[in-house]
C-alpha positions, 0 to 999 in steps of 0.5 A: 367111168370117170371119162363118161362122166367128164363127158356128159358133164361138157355135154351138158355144159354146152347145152345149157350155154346154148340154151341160156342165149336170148335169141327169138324164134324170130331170129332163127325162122327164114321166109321159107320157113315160114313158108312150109310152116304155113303148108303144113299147117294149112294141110292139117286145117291148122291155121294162126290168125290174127285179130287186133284190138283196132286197125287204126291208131289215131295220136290226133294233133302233135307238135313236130318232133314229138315221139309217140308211142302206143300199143296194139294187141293182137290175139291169136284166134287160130288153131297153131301159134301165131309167128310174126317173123319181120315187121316194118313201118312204112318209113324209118319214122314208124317203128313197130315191135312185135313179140319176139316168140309165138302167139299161142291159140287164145292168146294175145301180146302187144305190139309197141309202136313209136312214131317220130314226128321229126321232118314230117309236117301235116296229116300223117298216115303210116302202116305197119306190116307184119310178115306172119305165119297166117293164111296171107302170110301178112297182116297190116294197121296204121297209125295216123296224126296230124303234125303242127310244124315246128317254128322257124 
């Protein structure tokens, strides 16, 4: 009785150890995944979709070096949780970051994104990629600002 007990009390220890940890859905969820994710769902006519507040963010006239930031929603109008398990910049100056767990149905999140403006004089246009689980499997929007060069 005592040795069943000691057990489940190191059982329990271990799963709540484990359970503790803050890692992401994102963090554990492979391209192929996502992949039969998005079969089984589209397979059951239950599909996440994205829709966000606005496609383009325009920061306007910004002095070179400056960092900016801004925010887009994106709310999820499908049938299943919305996943975003990877999203980029099209360069190392734009810096997106998603929601690290699902979207439910009806729900919205912020996804932050920060634009270094170092090195980069003159009209700017970046795009961010989101790798998600809706029917493309990727959704796409842009920031935008027009960067004066620094003095010499």
């Amino acid at each position: 009785m005592l040795r069943k007990s000691v057990g489940l009390l190191s059982l329990s220890l271990v799963v709540l150890g484990t359970a503790c940890k803050q890692e992401s859905i994102a963090d554990k969820i492979t391209e192929e995944d996502m992949k039969a994710i998005q079969t089984e769902n589209a397979i059951a006519g239950r599909l996440a979709k994205a829709e966000f507040d606005k496609e383009v963010h325009d920061f306007g006239t910004i002095a070179e070096g400056a960092i900016v930031e801004t925010e887009f929603m994106v709310k999820n109008t499908g049938d299943s949780d919305l996943m975003i398990y990877e999203a980029k910049g099209s360069c190392g100056c734009t810096v997106p970051q998603p929601p690290k767990e699902p979207i439910k149905p009806g729900e919205s999140a912020p996804i932050k994104v920060s634009f270094d403006s170092k090195g980069k004089p003159g009209a700017q246009e970046k795009t961010v990629t989101l790798k998600t689980n809706t029917a493309n499997g990727h959704e796409m929007f842009k920031i935008k600002a027009n960067v004066t060069p620094a003095a010499k």
